[in-house]
TORKE-125805 format. One record per residue (C-alpha): residue number from 1; x, y, z. Coordinates in pm, 1 decimal, decimal comma, padded with zeros to 6 digits, always signed. Each point is the difference from the previous one (the first is absolute). Layout:
ATOM/seq/u/v/w
ATOM/NUM/X/Y/Z
...
This chain:
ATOM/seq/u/v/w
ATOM/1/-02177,4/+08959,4/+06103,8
ATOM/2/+00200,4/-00143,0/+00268,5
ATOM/3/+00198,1/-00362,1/-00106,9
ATOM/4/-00224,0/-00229,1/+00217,4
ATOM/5/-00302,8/+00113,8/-00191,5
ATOM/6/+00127,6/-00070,6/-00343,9
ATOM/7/-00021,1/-00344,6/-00157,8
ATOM/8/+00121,0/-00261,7/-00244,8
ATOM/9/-00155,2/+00183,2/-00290,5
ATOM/10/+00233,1/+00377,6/+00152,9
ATOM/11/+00335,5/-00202,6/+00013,0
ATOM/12/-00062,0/-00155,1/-00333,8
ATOM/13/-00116,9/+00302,9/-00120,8
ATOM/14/+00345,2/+00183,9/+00085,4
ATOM/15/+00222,5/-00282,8/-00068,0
ATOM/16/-00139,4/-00005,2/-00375,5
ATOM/17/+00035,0/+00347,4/-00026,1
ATOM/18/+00392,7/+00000,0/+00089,9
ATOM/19/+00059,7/-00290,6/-00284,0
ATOM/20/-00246,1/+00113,9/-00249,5
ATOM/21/-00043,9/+00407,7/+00050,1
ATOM/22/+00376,8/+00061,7/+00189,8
ATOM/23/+00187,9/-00253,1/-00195,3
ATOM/24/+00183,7/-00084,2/+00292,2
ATOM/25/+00272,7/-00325,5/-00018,6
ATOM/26/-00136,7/-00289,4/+00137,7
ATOM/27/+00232,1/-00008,4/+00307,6
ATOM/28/-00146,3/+00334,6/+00089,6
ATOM/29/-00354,6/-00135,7/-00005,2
ATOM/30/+00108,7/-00320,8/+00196,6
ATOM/31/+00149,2/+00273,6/+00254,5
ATOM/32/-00306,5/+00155,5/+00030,4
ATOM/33/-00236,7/-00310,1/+00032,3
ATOM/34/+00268,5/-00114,4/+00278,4
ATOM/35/-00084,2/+00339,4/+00188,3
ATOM/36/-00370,6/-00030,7/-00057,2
ATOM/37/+00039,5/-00332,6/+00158,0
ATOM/38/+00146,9/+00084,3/+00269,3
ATOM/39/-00203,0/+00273,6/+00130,2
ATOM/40/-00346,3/-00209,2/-00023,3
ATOM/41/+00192,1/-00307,0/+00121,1
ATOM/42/+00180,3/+00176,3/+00332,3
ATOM/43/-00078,1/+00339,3/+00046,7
ATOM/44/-00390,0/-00063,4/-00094,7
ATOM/45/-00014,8/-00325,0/+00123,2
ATOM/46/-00201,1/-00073,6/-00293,0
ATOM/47/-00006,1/-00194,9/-00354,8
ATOM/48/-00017,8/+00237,6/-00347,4
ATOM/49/-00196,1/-00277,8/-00149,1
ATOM/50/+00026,9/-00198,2/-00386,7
ATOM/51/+00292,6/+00201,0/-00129,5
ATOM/52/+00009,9/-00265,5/-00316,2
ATOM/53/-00126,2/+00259,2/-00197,5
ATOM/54/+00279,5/+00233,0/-00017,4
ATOM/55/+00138,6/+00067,2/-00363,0
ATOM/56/+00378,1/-00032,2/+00033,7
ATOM/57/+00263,0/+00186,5/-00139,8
ATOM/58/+00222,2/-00173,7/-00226,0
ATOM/59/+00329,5/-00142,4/+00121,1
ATOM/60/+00239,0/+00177,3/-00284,2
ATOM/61/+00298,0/-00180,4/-00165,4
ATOM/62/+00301,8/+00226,1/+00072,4
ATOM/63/+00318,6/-00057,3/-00088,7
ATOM/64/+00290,5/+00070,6/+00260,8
ATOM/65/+00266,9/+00329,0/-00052,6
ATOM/66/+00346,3/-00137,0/-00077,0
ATOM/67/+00326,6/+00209,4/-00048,6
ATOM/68/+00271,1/-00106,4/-00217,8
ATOM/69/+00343,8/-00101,3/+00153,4
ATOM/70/+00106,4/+00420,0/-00083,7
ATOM/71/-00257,7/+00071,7/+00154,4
ATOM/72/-00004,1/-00201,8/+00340,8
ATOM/73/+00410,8/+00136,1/-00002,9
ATOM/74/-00143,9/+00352,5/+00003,3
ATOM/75/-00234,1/-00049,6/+00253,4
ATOM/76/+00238,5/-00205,6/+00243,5
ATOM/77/+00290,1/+00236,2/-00078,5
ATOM/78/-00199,3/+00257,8/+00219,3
ATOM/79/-00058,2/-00179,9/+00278,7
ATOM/80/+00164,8/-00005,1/+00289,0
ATOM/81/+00095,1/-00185,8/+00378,5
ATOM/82/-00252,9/-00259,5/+00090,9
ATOM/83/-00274,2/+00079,9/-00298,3
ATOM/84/+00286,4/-00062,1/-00281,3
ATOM/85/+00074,3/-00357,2/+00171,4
ATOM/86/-00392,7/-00103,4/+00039,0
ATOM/87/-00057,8/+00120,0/-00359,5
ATOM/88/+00273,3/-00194,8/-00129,8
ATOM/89/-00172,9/-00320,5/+00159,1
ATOM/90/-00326,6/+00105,2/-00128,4
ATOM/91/+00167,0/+00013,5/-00375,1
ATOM/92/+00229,3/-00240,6/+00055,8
ATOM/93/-00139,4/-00292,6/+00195,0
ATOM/94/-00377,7/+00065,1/-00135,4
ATOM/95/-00094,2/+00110,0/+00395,6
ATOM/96/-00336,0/+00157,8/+00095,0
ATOM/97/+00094,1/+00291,5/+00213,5
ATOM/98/-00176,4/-00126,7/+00348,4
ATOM/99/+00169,1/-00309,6/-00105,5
ATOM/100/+00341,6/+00192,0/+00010,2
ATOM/101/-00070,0/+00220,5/+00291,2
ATOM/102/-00131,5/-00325,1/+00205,8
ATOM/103/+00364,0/-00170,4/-00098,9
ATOM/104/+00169,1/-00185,1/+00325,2
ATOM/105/+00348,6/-00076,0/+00000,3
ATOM/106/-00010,6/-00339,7/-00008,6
ATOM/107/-00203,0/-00006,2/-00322,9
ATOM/108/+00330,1/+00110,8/-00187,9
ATOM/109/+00236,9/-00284,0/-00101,3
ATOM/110/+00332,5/+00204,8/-00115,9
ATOM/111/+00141,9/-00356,8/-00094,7
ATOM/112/-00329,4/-00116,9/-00214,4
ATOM/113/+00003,0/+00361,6/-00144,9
ATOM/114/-00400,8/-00071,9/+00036,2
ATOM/115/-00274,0/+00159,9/+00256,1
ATOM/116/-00269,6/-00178,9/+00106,9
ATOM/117/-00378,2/+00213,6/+00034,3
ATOM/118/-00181,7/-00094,4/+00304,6
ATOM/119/-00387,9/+00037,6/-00024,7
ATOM/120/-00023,3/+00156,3/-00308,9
ATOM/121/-00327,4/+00033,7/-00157,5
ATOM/122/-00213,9/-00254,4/+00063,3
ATOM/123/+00197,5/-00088,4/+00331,6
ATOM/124/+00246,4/-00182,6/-00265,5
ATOM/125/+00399,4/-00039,9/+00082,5
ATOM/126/+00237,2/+00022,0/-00289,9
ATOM/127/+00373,1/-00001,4/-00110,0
ATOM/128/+00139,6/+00318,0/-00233,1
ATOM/129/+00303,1/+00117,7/-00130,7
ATOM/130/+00231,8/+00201,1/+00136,2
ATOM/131/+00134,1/+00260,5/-00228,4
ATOM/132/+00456,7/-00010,6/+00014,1
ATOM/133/+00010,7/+00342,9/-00037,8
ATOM/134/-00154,0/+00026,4/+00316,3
ATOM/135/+00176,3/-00271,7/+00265,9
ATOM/136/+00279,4/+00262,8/+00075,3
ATOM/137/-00225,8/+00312,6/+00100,5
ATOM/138/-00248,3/-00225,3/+00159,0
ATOM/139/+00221,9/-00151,9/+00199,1
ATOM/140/+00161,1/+00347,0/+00107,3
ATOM/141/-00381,8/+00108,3/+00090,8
ATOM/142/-00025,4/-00318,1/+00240,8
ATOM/143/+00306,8/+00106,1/+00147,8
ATOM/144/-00135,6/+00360,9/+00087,1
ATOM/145/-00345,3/-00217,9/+00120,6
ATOM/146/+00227,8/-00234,2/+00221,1
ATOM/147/+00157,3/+00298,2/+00167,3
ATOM/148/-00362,1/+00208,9/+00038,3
ATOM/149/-00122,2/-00356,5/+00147,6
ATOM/150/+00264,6/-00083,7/+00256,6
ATOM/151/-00023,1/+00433,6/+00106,6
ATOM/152/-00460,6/-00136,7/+00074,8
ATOM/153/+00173,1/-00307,6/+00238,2
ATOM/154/+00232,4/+00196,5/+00200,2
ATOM/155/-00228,9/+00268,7/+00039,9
ATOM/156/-00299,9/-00330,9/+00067,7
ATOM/157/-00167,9/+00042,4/-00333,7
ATOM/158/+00053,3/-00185,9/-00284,0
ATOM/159/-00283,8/-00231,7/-00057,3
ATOM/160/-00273,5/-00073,2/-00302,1
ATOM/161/-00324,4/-00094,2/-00059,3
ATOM/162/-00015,7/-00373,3/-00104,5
ATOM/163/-00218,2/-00161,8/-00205,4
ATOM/164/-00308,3/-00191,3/+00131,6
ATOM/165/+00060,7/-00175,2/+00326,1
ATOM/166/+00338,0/-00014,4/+00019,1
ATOM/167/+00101,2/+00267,6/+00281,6
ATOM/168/-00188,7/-00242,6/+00184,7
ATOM/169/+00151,9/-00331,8/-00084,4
ATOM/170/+00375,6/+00183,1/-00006,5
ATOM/171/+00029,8/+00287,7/+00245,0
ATOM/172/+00356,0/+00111,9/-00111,7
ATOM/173/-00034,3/-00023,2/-00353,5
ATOM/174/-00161,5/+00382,2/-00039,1
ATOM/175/+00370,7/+00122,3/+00122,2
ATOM/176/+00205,3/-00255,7/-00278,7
ATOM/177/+00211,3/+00138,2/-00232,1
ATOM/178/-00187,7/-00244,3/-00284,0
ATOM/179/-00338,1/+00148,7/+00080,9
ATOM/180/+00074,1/+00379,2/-00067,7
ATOM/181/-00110,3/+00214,2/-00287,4
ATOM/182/+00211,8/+00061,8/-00249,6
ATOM/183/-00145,4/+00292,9/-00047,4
ATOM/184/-00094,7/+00139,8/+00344,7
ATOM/185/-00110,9/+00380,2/+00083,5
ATOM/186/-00006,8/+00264,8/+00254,9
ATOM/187/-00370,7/+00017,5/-00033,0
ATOM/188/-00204,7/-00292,2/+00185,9
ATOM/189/-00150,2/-00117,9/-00298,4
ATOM/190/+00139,0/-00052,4/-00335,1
ATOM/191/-00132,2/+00264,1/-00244,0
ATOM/192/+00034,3/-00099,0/-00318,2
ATOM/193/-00085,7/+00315,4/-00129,3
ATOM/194/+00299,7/+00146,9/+00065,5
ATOM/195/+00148,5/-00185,5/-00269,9
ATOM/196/-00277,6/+00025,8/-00233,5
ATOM/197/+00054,0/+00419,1/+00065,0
ATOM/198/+00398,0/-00034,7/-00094,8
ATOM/199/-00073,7/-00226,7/-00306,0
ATOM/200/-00280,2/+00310,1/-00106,9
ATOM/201/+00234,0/+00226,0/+00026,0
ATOM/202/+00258,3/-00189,3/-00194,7
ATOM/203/-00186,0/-00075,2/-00314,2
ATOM/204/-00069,2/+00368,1/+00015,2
ATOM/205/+00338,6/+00123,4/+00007,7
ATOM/206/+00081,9/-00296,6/-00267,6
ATOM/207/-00302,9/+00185,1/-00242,1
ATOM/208/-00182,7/-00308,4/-00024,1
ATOM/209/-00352,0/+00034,7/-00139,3
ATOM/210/-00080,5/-00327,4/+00089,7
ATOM/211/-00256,6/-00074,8/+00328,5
ATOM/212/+00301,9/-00143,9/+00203,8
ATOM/213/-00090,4/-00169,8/+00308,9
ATOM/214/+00240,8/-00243,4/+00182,0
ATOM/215/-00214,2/-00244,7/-00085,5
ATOM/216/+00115,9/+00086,2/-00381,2
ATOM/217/+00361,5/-00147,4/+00128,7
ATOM/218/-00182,4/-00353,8/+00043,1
ATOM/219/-00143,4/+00021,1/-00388,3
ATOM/220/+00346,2/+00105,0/-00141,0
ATOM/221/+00144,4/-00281,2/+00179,2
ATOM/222/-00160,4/-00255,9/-00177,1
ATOM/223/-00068,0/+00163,1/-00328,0
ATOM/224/+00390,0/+00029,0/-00019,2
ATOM/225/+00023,3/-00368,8/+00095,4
ATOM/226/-00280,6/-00095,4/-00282,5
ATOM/227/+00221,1/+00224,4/-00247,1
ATOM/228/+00300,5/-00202,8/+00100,2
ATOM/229/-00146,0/-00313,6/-00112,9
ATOM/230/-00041,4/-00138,4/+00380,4
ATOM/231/-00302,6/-00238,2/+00047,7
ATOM/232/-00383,1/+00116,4/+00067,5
ATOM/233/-00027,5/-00276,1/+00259,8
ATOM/234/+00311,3/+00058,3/+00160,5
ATOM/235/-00058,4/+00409,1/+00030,1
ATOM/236/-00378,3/-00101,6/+00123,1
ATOM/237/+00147,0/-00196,0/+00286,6
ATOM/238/+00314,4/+00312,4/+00015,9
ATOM/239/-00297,8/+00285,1/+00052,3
ATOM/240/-00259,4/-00294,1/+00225,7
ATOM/241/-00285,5/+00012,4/-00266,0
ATOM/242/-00238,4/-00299,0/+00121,2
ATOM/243/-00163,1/-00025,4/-00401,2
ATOM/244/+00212,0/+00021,6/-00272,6
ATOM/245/-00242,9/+00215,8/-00191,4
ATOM/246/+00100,6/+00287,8/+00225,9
ATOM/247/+00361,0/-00039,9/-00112,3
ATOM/248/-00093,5/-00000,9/-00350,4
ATOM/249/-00105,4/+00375,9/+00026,8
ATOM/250/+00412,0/+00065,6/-00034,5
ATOM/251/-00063,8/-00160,9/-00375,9
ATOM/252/-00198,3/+00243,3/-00097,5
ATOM/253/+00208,9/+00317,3/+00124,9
ATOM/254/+00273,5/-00099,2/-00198,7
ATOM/255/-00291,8/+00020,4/-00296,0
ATOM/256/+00137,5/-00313,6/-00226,3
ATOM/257/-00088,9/-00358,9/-00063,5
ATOM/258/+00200,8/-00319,5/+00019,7
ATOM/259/+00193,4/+00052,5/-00269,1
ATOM/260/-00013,2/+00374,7/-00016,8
ATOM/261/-00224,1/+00281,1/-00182,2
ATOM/262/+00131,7/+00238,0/-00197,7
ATOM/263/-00215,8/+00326,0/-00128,5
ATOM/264/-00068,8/+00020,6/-00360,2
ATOM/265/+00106,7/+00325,2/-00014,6
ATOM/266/+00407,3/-00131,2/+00077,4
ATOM/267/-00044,5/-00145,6/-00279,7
ATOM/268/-00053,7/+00245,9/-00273,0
């Protein structure tokens, strides 16, 4: 049957199916009801009707991978150039990596020893650390960017996207020094799986079992923060987290209560 000629009753049919019968997560399912949608709404031209019936797949309750500080040594300790710096901000300053990769110059404050996020998720600004251990090669890295952006003027290159209107309202601020990625490539657009590739590769070499993303560099960040006795509220404002409850997921990683659990097998 072709897809104009099947109905409400078809599409709930199959979405059931991939929750109940295929088990798949319920991200999967939204991904397929978003295709679905599509196709009626613009390729068809059409509606797929009351899709209220759908049995949904559960939303599980996962919690994040985290190494331990050995572990996040290992890992970094195999990295090299430009990944080994933007990995080091992911662990050490709690980054996203399209927050990292989407860095401009003029979001570091060397003085501050703090970088602020611009549009993070949920289109939200914010101020992080900035680890000491890496001012000195960051700042060496800017230098090498300086000298690759002054080679794109004289040869009449050299300028950036900016952000919403304002190549319009300042013409000369895509060729700034302030408005240039700190992390610019030779590609046209910035690939962040490159980096995700190199970190792979890494936790390979480093004989990690663990599912190690770069993502994983974020959790470690502020499980090692919670473990240091910093504050929930001030690592939920630290990683951007609009609810508090999402923080709190870093409580239960470290697996012990307020004043600490202890096994009752330690203490036979």
């Amino acid at each position: 049957m072709l897809p104009a000629t099947r109905g409400q009753a078809e599409i709930n049919a199959f979405l059931t199916h991939l929750a109940v019968e295929e088990g798949v997560s319920a991200s999967s399912q939204t991904q397929a009801l978003s295709a679905l949608l599509f196709l009626y709404r613009h390729v068809l031209g059409t509606t797929p009707g009351d899709l209220t019936g759908v049995v949904r797949a559960r939303v599980g309750r996962r919690l994040p991978v985290v190494m331990t500080p050995a572990e996040v040594q290992q890992v970094l300790r195999r990295l090299e150039g430009t990944t080994a710096l933007v990995a080091g901000l992911l662990y050490g300053s709690g980054l996203r990596l399209m927050e990292a990769l989407r860095m401009r110059v003029q979001d570091l404050d060397v003085g501050q020893r703090q970088i602020t996020v611009r549009s993070g998720k949920g289109d939200k600004d914010r101020i992080t650390l900035m680890p000491k251990r890496l001012m000195e090669p960051l700042g060496a890295h800017l230098e090498g960017v300086r000298r690759l952006h002054d080679a794109d003027l004289a040869a009449g290159c050299g300028r950036v996207v900016l952000p919403q209107a304002l190549g319009r309202k300042y013409p000369n601020a895509a060729v700034e020094w302030g408005w240039q990625w700190v992390f610019p490539q030779t590609r046209r657009w910035r690939d962040p799986s490159i980096r995700q590739k190199d970190v792979r590769r890494a936790v390979q070499a480093a004989g990690l079992a663990k599912r190690v993303s770069c993502h994983t560099f974020r959790h470690s960040f502020a499980t090692h923060l919670l473990e240091r006795g910093t504050d929930i509220r001030t690592i939920q404002e630290l990683l951007g987290h609009n609810d508090l409850r999402t923080t709190m997921i870093y409580t239960h990683v470290l697996n012990r209560g307020p004043c600490g659990v202890r096994s009752p097998a330690d203490l036979l």
